[in-house]
C-alpha positions in Angstrom: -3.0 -0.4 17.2 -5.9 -0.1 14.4 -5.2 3.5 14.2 -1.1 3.2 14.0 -2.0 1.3 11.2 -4.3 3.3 9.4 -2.1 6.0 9.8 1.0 4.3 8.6 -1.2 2.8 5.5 -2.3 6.8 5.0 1.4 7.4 5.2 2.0 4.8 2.3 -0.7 5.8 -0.2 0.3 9.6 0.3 4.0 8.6 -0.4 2.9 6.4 -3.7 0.8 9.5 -4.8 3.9 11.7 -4.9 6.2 9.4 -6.6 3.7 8.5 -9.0 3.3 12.0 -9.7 6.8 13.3 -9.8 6.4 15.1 -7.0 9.9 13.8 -5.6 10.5 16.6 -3.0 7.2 15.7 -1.5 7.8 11.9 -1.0 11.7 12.4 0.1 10.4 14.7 2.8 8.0 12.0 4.1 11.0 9.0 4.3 12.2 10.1 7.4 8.6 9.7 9.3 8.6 6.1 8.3 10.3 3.1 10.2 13.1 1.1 8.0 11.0 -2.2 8.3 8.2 0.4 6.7 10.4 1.3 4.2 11.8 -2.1 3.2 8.3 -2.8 2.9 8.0 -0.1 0.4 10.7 -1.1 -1.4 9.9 -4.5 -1.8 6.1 -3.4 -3.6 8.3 -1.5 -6.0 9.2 -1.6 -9.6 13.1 -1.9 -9.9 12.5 1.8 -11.7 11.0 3.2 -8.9 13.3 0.9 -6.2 15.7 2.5 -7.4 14.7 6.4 -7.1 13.8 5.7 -3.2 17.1 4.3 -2.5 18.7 6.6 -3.8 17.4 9.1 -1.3 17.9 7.3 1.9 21.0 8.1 4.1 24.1 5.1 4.7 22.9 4.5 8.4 19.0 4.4 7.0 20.1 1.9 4.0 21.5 -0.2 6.5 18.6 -0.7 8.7 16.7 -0.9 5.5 19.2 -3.9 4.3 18.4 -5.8 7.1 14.8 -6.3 6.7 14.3 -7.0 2.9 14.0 -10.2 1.6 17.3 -11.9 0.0 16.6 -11.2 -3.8 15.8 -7.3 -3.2 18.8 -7.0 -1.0 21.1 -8.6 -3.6 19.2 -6.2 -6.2 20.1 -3.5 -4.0 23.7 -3.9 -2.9 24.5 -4.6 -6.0 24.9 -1.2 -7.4 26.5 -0.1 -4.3 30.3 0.5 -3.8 32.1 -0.8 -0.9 32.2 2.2 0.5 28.8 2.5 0.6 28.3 -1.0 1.5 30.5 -0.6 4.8 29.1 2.7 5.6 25.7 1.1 5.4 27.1 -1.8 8.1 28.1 0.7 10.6 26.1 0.5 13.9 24.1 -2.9 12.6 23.5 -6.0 15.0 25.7 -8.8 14.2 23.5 -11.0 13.0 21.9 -8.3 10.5 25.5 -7.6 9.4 26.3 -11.3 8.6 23.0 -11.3 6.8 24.2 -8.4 4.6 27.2 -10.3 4.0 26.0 -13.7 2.9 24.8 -11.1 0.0 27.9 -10.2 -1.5 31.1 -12.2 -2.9 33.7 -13.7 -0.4 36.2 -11.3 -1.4 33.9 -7.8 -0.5 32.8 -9.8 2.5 36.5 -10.3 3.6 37.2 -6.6 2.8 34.5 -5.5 5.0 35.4 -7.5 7.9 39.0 -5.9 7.6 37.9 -2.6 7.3 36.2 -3.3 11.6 37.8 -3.6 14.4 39.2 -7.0 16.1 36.2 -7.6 18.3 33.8 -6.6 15.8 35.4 -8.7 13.1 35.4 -11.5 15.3 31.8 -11.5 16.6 30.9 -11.2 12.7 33.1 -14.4 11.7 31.7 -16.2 14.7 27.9 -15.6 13.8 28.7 -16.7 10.1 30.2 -19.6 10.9 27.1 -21.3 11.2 24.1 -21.9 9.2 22.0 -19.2 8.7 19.0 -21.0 9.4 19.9 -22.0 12.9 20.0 -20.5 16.1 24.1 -19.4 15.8 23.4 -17.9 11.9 20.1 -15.7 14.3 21.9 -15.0 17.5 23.3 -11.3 18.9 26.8 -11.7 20.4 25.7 -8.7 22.5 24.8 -10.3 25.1 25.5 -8.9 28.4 27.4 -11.5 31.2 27.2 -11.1 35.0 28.4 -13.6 37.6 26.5 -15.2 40.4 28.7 -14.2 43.4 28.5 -10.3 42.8 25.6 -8.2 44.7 22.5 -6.7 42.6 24.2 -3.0 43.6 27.2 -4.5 41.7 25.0 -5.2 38.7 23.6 -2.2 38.7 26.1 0.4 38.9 28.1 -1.7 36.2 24.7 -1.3 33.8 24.8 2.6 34.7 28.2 3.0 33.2 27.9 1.2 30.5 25.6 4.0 29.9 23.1 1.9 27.6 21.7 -1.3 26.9 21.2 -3.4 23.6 17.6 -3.6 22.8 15.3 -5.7 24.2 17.1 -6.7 27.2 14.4 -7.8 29.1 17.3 -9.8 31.4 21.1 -10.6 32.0 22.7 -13.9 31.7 25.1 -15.3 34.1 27.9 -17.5 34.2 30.6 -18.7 35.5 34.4 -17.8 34.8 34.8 -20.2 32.2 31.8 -18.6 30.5 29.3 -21.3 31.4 25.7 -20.4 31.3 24.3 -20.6 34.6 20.5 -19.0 34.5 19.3 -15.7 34.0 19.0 -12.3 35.9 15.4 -10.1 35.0 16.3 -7.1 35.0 13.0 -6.1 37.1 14.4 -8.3 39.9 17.8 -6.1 40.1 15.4 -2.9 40.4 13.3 -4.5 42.9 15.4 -6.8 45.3 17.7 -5.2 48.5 21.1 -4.0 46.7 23.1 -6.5 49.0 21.0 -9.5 47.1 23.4 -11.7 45.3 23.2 -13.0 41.7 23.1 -16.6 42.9 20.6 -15.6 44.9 18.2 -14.0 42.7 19.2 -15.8 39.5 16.8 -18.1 37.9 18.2 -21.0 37.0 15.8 -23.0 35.2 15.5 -20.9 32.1 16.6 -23.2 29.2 19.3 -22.0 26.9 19.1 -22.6 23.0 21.8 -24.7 21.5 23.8 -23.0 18.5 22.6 -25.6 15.9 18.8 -25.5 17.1 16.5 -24.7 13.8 15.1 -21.7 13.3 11.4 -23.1 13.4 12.0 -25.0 16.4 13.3 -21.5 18.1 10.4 -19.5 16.7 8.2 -22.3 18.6 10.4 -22.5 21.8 9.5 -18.6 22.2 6.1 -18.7 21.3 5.5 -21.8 23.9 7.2 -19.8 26.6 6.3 -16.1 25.7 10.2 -14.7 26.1 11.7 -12.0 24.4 15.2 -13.1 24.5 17.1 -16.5 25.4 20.7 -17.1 25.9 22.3 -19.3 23.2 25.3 -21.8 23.9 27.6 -24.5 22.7 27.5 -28.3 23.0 29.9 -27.4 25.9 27.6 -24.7 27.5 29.3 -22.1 27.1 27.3 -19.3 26.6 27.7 -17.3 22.7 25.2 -14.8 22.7 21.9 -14.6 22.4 18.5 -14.3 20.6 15.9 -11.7 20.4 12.1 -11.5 19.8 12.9 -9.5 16.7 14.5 -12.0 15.3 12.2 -14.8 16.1 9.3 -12.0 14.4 11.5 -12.1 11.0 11.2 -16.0 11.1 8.1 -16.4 11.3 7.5 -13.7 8.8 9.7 -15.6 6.4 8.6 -19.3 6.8 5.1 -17.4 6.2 5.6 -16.3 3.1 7.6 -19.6 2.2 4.7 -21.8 2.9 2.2 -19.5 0.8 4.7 -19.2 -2.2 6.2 -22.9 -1.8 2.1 -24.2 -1.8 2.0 -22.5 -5.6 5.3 -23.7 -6.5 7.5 -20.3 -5.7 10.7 -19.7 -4.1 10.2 -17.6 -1.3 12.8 -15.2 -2.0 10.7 -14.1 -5.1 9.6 -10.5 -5.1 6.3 -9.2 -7.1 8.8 -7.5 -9.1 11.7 -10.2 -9.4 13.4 -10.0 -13.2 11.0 -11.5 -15.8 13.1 -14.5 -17.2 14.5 -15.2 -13.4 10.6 -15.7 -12.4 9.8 -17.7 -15.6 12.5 -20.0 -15.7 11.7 -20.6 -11.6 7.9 -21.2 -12.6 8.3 -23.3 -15.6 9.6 -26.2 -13.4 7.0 -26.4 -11.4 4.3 -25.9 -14.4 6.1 -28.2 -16.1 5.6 -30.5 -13.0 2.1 -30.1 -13.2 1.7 -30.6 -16.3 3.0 -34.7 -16.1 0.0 -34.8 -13.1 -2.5 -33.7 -15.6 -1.3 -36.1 -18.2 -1.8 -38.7 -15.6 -5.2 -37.8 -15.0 -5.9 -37.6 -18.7 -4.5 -41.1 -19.0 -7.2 -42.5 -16.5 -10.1 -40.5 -18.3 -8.6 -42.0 -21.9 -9.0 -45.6 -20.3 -12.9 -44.8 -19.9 -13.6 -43.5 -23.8 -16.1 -45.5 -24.7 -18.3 -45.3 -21.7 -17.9 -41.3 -22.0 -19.0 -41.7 -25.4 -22.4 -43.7 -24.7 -23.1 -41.5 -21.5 -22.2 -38.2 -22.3 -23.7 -36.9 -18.9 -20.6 -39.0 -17.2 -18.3 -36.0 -19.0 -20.4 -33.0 -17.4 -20.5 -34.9 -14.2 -16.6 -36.1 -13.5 -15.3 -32.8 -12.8 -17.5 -32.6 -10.0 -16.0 -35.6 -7.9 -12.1 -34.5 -9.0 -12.8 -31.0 -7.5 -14.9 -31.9 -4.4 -11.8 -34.4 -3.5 -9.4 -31.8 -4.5 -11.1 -29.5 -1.9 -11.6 -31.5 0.9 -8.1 -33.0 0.5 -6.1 -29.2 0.6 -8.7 -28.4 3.7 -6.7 -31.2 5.6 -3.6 -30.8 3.8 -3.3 -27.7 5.2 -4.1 -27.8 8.6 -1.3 -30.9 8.5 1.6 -28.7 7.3 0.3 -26.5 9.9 0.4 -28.5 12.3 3.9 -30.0 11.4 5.5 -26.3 11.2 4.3 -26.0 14.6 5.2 -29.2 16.1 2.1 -30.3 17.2 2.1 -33.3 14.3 3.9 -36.4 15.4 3.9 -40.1 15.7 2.5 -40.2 18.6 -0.9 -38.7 17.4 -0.7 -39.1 13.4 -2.7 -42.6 13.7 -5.5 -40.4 15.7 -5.3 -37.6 13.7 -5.6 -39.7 10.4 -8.7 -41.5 11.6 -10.4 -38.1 12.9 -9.9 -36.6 9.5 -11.0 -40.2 7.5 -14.0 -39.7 9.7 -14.7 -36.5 8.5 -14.2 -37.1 5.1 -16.8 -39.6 5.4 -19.7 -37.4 7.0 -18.7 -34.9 4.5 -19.1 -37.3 1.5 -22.4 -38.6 2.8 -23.7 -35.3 3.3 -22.9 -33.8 0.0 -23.4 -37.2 -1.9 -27.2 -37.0 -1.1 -27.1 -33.1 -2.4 -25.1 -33.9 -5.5 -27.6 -36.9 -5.8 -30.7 -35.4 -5.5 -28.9 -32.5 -7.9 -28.0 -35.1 -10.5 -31.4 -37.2 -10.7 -33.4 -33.7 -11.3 -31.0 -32.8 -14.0 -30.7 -35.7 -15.9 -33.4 -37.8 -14.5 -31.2 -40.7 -13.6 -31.4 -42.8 -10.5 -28.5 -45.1 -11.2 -25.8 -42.1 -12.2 -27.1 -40.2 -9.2 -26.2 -43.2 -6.8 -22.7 -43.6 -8.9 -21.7 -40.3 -8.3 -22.4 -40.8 -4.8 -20.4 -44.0 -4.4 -17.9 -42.0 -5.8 -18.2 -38.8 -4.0 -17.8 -40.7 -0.8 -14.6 -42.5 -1.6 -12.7 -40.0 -3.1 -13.7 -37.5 -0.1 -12.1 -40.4 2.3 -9.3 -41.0 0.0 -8.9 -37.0 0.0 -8.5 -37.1 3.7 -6.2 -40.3 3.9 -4.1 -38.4 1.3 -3.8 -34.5 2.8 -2.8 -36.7 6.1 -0.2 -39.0 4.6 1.7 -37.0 1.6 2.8 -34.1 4.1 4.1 -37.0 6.6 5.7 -38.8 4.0 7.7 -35.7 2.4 8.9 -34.9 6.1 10.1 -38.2 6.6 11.8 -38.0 3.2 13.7 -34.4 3.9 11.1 -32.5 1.4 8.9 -29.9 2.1 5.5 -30.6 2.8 4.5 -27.2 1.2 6.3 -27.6 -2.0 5.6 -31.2 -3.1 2.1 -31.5 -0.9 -0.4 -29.3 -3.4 0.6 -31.6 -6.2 0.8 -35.1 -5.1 -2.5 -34.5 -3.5 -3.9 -33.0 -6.9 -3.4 -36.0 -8.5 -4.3 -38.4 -6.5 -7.5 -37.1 -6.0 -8.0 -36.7 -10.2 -6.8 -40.0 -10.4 -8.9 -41.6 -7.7 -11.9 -39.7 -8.5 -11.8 -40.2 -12.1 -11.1 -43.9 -12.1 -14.1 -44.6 -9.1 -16.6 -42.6 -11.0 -16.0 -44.2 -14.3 -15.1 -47.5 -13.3 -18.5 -47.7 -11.2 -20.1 -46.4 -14.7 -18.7 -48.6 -16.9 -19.2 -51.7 -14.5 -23.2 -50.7 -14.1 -24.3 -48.8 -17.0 -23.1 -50.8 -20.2 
């Protein structure tokens, strides 16, 4: 695996070094050795300039496969400055659910001239994946899905798969049903290879193997597959009717996705922001949240204001406050972070938030005690003062338990509320800490030094 890597990364830098260096013929002949996730990959490193160039070279059935794996900004970027033509050509061959996301990218009325320009059965596997939510296990699913019933011998099933002549990928397993089209369990397809041919279905069928409802979240799939280590699940109705089904490919671009959400919604970013998204789309998306920060910091600057006079007298109170803001600050986004971790994975919940709060309060405390006696013992050899060292251990402590009560409670509280964790978490938690630590340290000072 190390070395597929190294040699697609060698395969990367060699393709950068010839566009970078005009050497166009060079770097066209090299798109055909990469995979389309490795080329939307590319893409999505690129300058709009250079975006552009690569498209340019890549064939309708490869900008399709390419479509479906870019992120939503660079596909809109991208389709664009496509005709319909293009746009439909592109489509052709395309799993549903990759189609439907390719449509949710353009206006209603190219979407409803692509749907007219496929078949009936096409058209209406299309409509049925996009009516639902994107995010949700009927806006992921295939309608591929291939349907056997449970009275029909394994020799059945098996000549039927030979003439269809080809399977949709990763079938790992059939799904049967009834005639009404009610999901009934699964068939593996190593048990049709294996069993005697005159084995029925019914008989071989496992019928335990949970089916995903339609409007199941898209993090709550992701976790259903990685608790049960599948590659592909039926999906069905409130009626249980089976619809189609999801794949481990999918479940891979989910968790790719809410990756990158929590990493750019923890600094404030849309996810669907590129490294090279238009300059005054990314400032005007960033200046909210800077803005945002900015009231926080006025907050904090409030509580220090409160305190001027004390600063003044004990000027070694204004090189030492920073200390306590940023150890809380820390020790809070430590257990902030495993939180919102937990919570993505479903492993937060009532039932254990109490223990997990007091585990976390109870580290916050051995981890104040422990750096209060280095920051003390710091503090008396630099300023050689006994009663500031033991202040800014007091506070040290309290704001390292407040840290810890915080990182635990804000990401509950914005779950409860509908927000996300990620978005609102990093803030909150920044100024409480400021504030706490700020008004402890000062407030001890001004109570026991003047």
């Amino acid at each position: 695996m190390s070395g597929e890597k190294q040699e697609y990364k060698e395969q990367l830098q060699e393709f950068m070094t010839y566009l970078r260096n005009d050497a166009h013929d060079e770097a066209r002949a090299l798109l055909p050795e990469l995979h389309p996730a490795e080329i939307a990959h590319l893409i999505e490193g690129m300058p709009s300039s250079e975006r552009e160039t690569v498209w340019r070279w890549l064939t309708a059935d490869t900008r399709g496969a390419v479509l479906s794996h870019l992120h939503d900004d660079v596909r809109a970027s991208l389709i664009r400055d496509m005709g319909l033509p293009q746009i439909i050509a592109a489509t052709e061959g395309l799993d549903t659910d990759d189609i439907a996301d390719i449509l949710q990218s353009l206006s209603d009325q190219d979407s409803r001239e692509i749907l007219e320009s496929m078949d009936r059965q096409d058209r209406e596997r299309i409509e049925q994946v996009l009516s639902y939510p994107e995010d949700t296990a009927g806006g992921l699913m295939n309608t591929d899905a291939i349907t056997v019933r449970p009275d029909v011998s394994l020799d059945v099933v098996l000549r039927y798969l030979r003439l269809r002549g080809e399977l949709p990928e990763s079938t790992d397993k059939l799904f049967v049903v009834d005639r009404d089209d009610s999901y009934l369990g699964v068939l593996r397809i190593a048990q049709i290879v294996t069993l005697q041919p005159d084995t029925t279905v019914a008989e071989a069928m496992a019928s335990d193997f949970d089916a995903i409802n339609v409007a199941m979240p898209e993090a709550d799939i992701a976790n259903h597959f990685a608790r049960h280590d599948i590659i592909s699940a039926p999906v069905v109705d409130d009626h249980n009717r089976l619809l189609g089904r999801i794949t481990i490919d999918d479940i891979v671009d989910v968790i790719r996705e809410q990756g990158g959400q929590s990493l750019t919604s923890m600094a404030g970013l849309r996810e669907e922001e590129g490294l090279f998204s238009p300059i005054w789309i990314s400032t005007g998306r960033r200046a909210v949240w800077l803005g945002t920060n900015l009231l926080t910091a006025f907050a904090a600057s409030v509580v220090i204001a409160l305190f001027d006079a004390t600063i003044e007298k004990i000027v070694a109170l204004a090189v030492l406050m920073p200390i306590v803001a940023s150890m809380g600050g820390i020790a809070g986004s430590q257990t902030l972070t495993l939180v919102i971790r937990g919570l993505a994975l479903d492993q937060v919940s009532s039932s254990n938030s109490w223990r997990l709060l007091r585990k976390e309060m109870a580290v916050g405390i051995l981890n104040g005690l422990l750096w209060a006696v280095v920051v003390t013992l710091v503090v008396v050899f630099w300023f050689d003062d006994y009663e500031i060292g033991a202040i800014i251990a007091v506070a040290l402590v309290i704001n390292l338990v407040v840290a810890a009560l915080a990182g635990v409670a804000i990401p509950l509280l914005l779950r409860r509320i509908g927000s996300d964790p990620a978005l609102g978490g990093s803030v909150l938690l920044t100024t409480v800490t400021d504030v706490i630590g700020f008004l402890v340290f000062l407030g001890l000072a001004t109570v026991f030094l003047l």
